[in-house]
N, C-alpha and C positions, 0 to 999 in steps of 0.2 A: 618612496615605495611605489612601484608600480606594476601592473598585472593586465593584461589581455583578457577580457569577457564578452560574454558572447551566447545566443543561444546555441545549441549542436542542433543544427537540422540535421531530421532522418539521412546520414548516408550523402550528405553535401561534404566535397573537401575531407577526405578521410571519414566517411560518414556510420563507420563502427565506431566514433568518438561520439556519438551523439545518443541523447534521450530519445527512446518511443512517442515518449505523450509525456505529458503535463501528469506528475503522477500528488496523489492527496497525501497532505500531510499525514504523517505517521499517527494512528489515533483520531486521526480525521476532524480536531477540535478546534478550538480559534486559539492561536499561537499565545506563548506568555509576552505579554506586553515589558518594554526596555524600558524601567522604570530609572529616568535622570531627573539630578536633586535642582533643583532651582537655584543659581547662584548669579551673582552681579555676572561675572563672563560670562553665563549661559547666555543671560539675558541682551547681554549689550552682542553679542555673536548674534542674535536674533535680528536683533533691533537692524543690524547688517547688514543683513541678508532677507530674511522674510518680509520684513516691512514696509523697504523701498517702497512697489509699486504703489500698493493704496495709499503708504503716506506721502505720496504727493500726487494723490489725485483733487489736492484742495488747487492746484496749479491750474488748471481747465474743467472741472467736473460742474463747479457752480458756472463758469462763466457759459459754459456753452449749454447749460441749462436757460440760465438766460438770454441768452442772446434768441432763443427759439420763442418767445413770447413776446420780445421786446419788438420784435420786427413790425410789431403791427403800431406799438405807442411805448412811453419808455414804460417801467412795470411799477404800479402801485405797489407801498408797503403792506397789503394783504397778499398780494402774488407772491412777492418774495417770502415772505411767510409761511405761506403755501409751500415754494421747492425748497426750504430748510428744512421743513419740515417731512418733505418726501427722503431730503439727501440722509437726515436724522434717522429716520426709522427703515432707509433702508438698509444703514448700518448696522443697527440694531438688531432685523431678523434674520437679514441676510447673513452677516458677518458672527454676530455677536452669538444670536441661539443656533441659527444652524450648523453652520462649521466652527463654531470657537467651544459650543455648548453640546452639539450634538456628531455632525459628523467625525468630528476626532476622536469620538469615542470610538470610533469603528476602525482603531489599528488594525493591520495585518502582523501581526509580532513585532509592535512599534513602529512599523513603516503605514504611510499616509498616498495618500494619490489614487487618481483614481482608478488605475489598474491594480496595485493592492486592493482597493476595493471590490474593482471584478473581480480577480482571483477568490478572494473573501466569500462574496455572492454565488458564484459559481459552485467552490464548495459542497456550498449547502441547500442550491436549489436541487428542487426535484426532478427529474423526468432531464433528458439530452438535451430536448426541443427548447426550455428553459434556459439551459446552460449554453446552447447557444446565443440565442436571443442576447444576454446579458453578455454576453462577451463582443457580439456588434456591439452595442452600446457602449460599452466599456472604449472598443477601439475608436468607435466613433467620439467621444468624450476625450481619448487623449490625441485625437489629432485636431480637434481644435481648440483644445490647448495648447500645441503647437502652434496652429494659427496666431490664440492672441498672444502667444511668447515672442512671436516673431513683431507683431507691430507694439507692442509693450514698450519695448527699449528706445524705437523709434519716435512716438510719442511723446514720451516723455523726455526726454532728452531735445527734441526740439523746444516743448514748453518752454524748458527753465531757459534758455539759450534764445530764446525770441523776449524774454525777460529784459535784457538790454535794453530792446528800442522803447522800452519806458522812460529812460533816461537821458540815453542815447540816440534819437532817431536816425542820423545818419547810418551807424549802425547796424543797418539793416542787411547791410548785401552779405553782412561777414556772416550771418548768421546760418546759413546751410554751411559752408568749408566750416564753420568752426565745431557745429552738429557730426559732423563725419567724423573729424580728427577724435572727440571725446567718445564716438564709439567703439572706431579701431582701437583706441587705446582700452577702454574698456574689456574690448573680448580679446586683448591682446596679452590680459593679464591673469585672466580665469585658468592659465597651469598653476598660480601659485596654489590655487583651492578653496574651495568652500570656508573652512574654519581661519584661514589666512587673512583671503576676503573680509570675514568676519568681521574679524580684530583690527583690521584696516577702516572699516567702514562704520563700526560700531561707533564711537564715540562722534563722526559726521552725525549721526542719526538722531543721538544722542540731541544733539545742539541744535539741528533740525526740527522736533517732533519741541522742543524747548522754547524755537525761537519763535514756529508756526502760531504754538497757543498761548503766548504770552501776548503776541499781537495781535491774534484774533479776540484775548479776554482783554487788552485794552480797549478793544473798538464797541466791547458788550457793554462795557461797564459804562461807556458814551449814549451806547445806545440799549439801554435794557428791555425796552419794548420787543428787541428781536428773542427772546427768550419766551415768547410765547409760542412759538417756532416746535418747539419740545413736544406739545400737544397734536396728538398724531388729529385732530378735529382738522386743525389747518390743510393738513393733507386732501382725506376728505373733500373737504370744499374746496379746495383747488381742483381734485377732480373732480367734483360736481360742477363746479362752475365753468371748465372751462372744455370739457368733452373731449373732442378731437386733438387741440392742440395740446392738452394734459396727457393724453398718452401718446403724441410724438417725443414732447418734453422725457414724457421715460426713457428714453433713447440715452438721452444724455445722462440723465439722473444714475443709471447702471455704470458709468464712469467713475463713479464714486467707490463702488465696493469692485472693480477688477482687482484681483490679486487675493482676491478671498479663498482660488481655489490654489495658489499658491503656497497658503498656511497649510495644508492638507499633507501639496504634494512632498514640503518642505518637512512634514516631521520628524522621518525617518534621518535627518540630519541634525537636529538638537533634542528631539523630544519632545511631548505634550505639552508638563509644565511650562517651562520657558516661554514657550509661542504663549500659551493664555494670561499667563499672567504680565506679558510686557503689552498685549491687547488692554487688557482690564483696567489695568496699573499707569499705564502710560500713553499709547496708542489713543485707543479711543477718544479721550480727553480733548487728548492734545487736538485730535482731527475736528472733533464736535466743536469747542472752540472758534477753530480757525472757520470753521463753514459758517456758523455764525457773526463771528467780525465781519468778514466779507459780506454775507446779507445786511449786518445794520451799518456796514460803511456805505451799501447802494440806494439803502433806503435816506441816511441820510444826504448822501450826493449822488445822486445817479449820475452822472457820466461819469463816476468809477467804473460803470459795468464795461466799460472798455479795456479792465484790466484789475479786477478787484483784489485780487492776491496780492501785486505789486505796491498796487495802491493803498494798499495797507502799514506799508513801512515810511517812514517820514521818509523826506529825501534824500537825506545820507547816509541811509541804508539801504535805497535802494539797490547801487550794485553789489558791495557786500553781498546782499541779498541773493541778487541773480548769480554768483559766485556759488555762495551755498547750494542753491535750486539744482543748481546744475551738478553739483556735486552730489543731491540726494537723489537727481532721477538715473547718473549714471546706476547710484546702488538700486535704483528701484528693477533698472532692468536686472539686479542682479539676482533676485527673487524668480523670475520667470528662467533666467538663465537655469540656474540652480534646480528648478522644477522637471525643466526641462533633461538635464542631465539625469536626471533618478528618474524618469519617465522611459527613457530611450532605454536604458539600462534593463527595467524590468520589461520591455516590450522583446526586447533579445532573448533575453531568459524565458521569458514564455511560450516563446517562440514563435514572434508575429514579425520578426527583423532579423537579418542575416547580421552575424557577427559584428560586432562594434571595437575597438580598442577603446580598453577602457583603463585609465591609468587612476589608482589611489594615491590621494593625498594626502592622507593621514595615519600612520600606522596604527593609531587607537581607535581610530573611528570608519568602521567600513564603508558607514553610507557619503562620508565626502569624498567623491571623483570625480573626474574631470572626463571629458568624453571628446573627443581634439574632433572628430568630422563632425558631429552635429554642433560644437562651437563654429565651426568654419560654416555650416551653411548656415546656421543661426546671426553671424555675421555679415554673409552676401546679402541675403535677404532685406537684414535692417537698413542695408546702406542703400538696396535698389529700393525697398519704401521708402526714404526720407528725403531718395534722387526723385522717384516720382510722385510724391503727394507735395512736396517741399513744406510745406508748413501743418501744424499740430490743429489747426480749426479744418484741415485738409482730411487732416490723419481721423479727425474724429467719426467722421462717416463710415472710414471704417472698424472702429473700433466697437467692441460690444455686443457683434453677435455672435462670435466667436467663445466668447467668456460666458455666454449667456445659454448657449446652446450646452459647454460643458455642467456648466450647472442642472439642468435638465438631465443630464446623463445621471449623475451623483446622483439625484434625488430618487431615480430608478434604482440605482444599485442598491442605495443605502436602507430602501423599506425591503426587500428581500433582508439583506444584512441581519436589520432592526428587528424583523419579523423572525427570523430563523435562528440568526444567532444569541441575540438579545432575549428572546423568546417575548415579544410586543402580540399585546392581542391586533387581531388582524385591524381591528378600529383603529387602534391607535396608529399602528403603520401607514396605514393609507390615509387616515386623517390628517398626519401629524406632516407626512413627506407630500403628501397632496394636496395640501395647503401650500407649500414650500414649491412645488411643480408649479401649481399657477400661477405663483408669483414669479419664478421665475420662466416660465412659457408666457407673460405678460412681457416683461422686460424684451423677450425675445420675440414677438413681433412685432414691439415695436423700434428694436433696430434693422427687423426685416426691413422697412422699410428704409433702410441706407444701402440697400443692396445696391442700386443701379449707381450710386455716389460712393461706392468705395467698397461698403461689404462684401464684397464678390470675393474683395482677394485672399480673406480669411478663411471663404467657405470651397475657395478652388484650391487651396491651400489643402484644407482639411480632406478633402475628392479625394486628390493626388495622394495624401500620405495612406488613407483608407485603402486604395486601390492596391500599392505597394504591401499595406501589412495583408489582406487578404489574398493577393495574389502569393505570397513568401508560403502562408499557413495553407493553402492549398495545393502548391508546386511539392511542399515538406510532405505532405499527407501522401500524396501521389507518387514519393520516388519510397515512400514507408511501403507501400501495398507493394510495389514493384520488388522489393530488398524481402519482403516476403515472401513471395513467389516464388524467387529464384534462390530461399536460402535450404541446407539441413537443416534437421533438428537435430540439437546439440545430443539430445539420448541414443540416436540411431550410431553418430559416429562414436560415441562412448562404445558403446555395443560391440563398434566392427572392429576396433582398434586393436585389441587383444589378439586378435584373427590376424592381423595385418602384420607386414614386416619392417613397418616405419623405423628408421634407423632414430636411434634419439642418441644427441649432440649435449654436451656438458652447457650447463648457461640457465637463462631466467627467459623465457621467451612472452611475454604481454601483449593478447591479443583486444584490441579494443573495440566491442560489440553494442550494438544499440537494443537487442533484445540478447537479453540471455536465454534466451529455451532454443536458442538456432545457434550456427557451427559461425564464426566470422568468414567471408570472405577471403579476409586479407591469409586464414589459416590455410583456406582448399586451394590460393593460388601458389602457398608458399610451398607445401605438401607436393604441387603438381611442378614448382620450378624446379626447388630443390631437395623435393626428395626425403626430408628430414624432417623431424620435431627434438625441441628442445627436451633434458629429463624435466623442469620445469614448466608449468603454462599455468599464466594465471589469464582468466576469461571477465575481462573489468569493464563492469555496464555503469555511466552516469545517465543520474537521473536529476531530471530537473522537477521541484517541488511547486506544490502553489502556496508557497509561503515564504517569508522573503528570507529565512535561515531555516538549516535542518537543525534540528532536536542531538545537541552532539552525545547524546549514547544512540543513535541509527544513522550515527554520519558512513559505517561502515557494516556492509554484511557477508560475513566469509562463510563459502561452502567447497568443502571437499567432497568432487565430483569424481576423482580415481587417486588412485596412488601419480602424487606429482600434478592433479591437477586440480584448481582450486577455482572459483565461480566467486569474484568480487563486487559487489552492487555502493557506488559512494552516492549518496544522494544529497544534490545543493538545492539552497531555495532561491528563488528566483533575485537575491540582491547581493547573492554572492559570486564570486568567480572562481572559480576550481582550479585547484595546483594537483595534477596527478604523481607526480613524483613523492610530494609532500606526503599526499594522503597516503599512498601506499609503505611509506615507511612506518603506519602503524599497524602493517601487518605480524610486527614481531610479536605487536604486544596480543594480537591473538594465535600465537603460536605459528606463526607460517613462515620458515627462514626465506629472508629477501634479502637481498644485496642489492645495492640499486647500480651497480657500479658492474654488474656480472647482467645486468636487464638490456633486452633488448626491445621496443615499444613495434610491432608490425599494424601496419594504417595503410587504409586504401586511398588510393589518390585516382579518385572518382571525375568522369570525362561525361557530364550530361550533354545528352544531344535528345532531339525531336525524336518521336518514335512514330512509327508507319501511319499510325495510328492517334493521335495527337487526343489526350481527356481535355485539355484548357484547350481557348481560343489561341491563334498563335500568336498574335499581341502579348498576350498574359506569357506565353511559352518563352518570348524574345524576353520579356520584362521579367521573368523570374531567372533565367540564364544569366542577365544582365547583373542582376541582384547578388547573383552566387559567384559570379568571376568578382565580384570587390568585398564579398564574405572575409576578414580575419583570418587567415587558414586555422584549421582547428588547432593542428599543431600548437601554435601560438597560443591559442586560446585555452589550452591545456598544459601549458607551458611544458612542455617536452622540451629536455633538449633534443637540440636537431642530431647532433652526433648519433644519438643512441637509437636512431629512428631509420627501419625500412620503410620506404612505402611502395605497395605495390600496384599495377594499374590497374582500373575496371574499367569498361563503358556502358552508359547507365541511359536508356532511353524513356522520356515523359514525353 
């Protein structure tokens, strides 16, 4: 099954197919949550997909913790103490109470990420000035998440793959071609879908997350001394003791919980339950475990720390091992993938990105689809980082500020959220997410300090996408004022019409309008070519919702505006994709005879050009042009057939 989505910019590409504004849910209230049961395939579908990245961030998160302290001597078993105990507990508040405990409680009608969550915030903040603030943020939070989707895969997927030269050291040269071929194949295979994926990867994950802490709990049970590690005191005094280089160490330490904002983005694909309870149940354990073996295998041999994960399996598991590794960091990029797809999707819909083809892959489940151009740059991408950093101690520099900084965003969202929709005393909001900010505005300066070594390209990453969604939402705003300007209002020609000697033609005539209080366009060109109106006209506005489904008793609203002429409003939420033909066939059941097969669909086929006068800089003018010529034609996006489609021309100056 598959379908075209997209947001309708004001008057872009047939632009009477397009929403005004971002309009509030119907009722204005925080959507009913999609309440799914917890079953072994929920879970092992999770386990698939959501879990990848953090569960194999036991692959490099210790070592390259260590390796930042060791440089000066190798590290006493109180240091390692110490970063078990930082990697431990940042699990635990990072991961476990604030997004497993607290930010998923803040669905947008069972969808997660953190533009459901602006939308969420926006809602119900007060005052414009507010709503906009939060919606920067919001954009700014999902483009760098983009950022670290983009080197996620990369990462990781070198890790498990540089695993070899433990065994193997010759070994070595194959290990970039053999890193590229397991990516291409990777996003080579994301049309089958999200729940396909799943069920392919699940039981890897399974034997992964199984195999991790079986042999991190034989290395404890060797060394039990490292289980004092648990005791957040060690933390502490590692940073007491060691100042400056205890908060470089955090740099790498945030390695550990990446992908935490992927459980968020990922809800809206399995649901609440599932994600927490394969966390709770299974996840955590396993990961706690495994960071643990690896600290009491270093403490008791230190020159493990040249590769403690590895060195964890006796030798004839080692490649086995690297086998698996590599098998769990493809899925791990699969979490960020996956993120990334329902990211792109509701930034269209809100209308911050010109049209996306978006294909579903499940007829039962809306939120798994595929997005084929952000797979494709999501792809170039990973292969030019893994060409130019080539190896994963490379890649580390830049990883982290990018995940770090979205987290910062979420924590702003989420106390408006908390505060307004949850109804939190203002203490507790700002106590509770302000606590949660500076831990995470801690994490994130100190991977500031990998900017000049790597982080640059997550945060020029994130520029570019920002530049792109603001210049889109400003170009859209500017050709709305413009399409005002020059439209009727739809009352005055009701008025004249009776007066008039419009000849009217047998048929179903469907004009498509982005404001219904105004005449369409496409009607005063067709009235001026030829002369005519249909005895039928229906005048059909979509609307785009900030919520991620409409309410289906207000999926449709019909007004009869004269004899034969009817005013249709279909309002989607921003994680669905709209079939107008479809919808319109429930006009019978409100009384309105339609033939679909008797309809003819009139759309403007809109020519922007510069105006004398230029409101943007013309950078922004070339780069929003640019944006609107590889827009999804609406058509498509509205899946019209093309047979039953006039379009007529305009020219449209910004």
């Amino acid at each position: 099954m598959s379908d075209i989505a997209g947001a309708s910019g004001p008057g872009l590409f047939g632009g009477e197919l397009s929403e005004i504004a971002t309009e509030p849910a119907p009722g204005g209230g925080h959507g009913t949550i999609r309440n799914r049961g917890v079953t072994i395939a929920s879970v092992m579908a999770v386990l698939g997909v959501v879990y990848g990245d953090i569960g194999t961030s036991p692959l490099y998160a210790l070592s390259a913790t260590i390796n930042i302290i060791s440089d000066r001597a190798p590290p006493t078993p109180w240091e390692v103490l110490g970063i078990e105990s930082l990697i431990f507990w940042s699990l635990i508040l990072v991961v476990t109470v604030k997004y497993i405990t607290l930010i998923m409680r803040a669905d947008n009608n069972g969808e997660g990420g953190i533009l459901s969550l602006m939308a969420l915030a926006q809602r119900v903040a007060p005052g414009r000035r507010l709503r906009a603030l939060l919606g920067l943020v919001g954009i700014i939070g999902a483009c760098l998440f983009f950022g670290d989707g983009t080197i996620t895969p990369a990462i990781s997927v070198l890790s498990a793959v540089e695993g070899i030269e433990v065994s193997i050291p010759s070994a070595a040269d194959v290990v970039l071609p053999a890193s590229i071929i397991v990516i291409v194949a990777l996003f080579g295979m994301q049309w089958r879908g999200t729940g396909s994926v799943g069920r392919i990867f699940g039981p890897v994950m399974v034997l992964w997350f199984g195999s991790i802490g079986v042999l991190g709990a034989i290395e404890v049970a060797h060394q039990p001394f490292v289980l004092h590690a648990l005791l957040p005191y060690h933390a502490v005094i590692f940073i007491w003791d060691h100042g400056w280089i205890a908060f470089i160490a955090l740099g790498a330490v945030v390695l550990a919980v990446t992908g935490a904002e992927a459980l968020y983005a990922d809800m809206g694909h399995f649901g609440r339950k599932p994600i927490r309870v394969a966390w709770l149940g299974f996840v955590l354990p396993a990961l706690a475990l495994n960071y643990l073996g690896q600290g009491a295998l270093i403490i008791a041999h230190p020159a493990a720390i040249k590769n403690p994960f590895f060195l964890l399996c006796p030798p004839w598991l080692q490649v086995p091992m690297v086998i698996l590794a590599t098998c769990a960091t493809v899925i791990a990029s699969q979490a960020m993938i996956t993120g990334a797809f329902s990211i792109s999707r509701q930034m269209v819909q809100l209308g911050y990105f010109p049209r996306l083809r978006v294909l579903h892959t499940n007829a039962d489940e809306e939120g798994q689809i595929y997005v084929p151009q952000v797979n494709r740059a999501l792809a170039v991408g990973v292969v030019l980082l893994v060409l130019s950093f080539r190896s994963s101690a490379a890649l580390a520099s830049a990883y982290g500020i990018a995940v770090t900084g979205t987290f910062m965003c979420t924590c702003v969202l989420a106390a408006v959220v908390f505060r307004r929709v949850y109804k939190w005393s203002r203490f507790a909001a700002l106590g509770t997410f302000g606590t949660f900010f500076l831990i995470d505005g801690t994490f994130f300066a100190a991977n500031a300090l990998k900017i000049p070594q790597g982080g640059w390209v997550p945060l020029m990453l994130s520029v570019v996408l920002t530049t792109l969604m603001t210049t889109w939402k400003t170009g859209r705003n500017l050709i709305l004022s413009r399409w005002k300007q020059d439209s009727m209002p739809l009352a005055s020609f009701l008025a004249r019409l009776p007066q008039s000697r419009t000849l009217r033609v047998p048929g179903i005539a469907i004009f498509l309008t982005a404001n219904a209080e105004y005449v369409p366009a496409c009607l005063l060109h067709n009235l001026k070519h030829n002369k005519v109106l249909h005895e039928r006209v229906l005048f059909v506005t979509a609307q785009n919702l900030d919520q991620p489904e409409a309410d289906p008793g207000g999926r449709m609203l019909v007004e009869e505006l004269a004899p034969g002429m009817h005013r249709v409003t279909l309002r989607y939420g921003f994680m669905e994709s709209p079939n107008l033909p479809r919808a319109l066939e429930g006009l019978r059941a409100q009384g309105v005879d339609f033939d679909p097969m008797q309809a003819s669909y009139f759309v403007n086929r809109e020519v922007l050009v510069r105006s004398t006068i230029p409101k943007m800089r013309l950078w922004r003018i070339s780069l929003f042009l640019l944006m609107a010529r590889n827009a999804v034609p609406a058509i498509e996006f509205f899946r019209i057939p093309s047979d039953r489609v006039v379009e007529l021309g305009v020219r449209v100056a910004i």
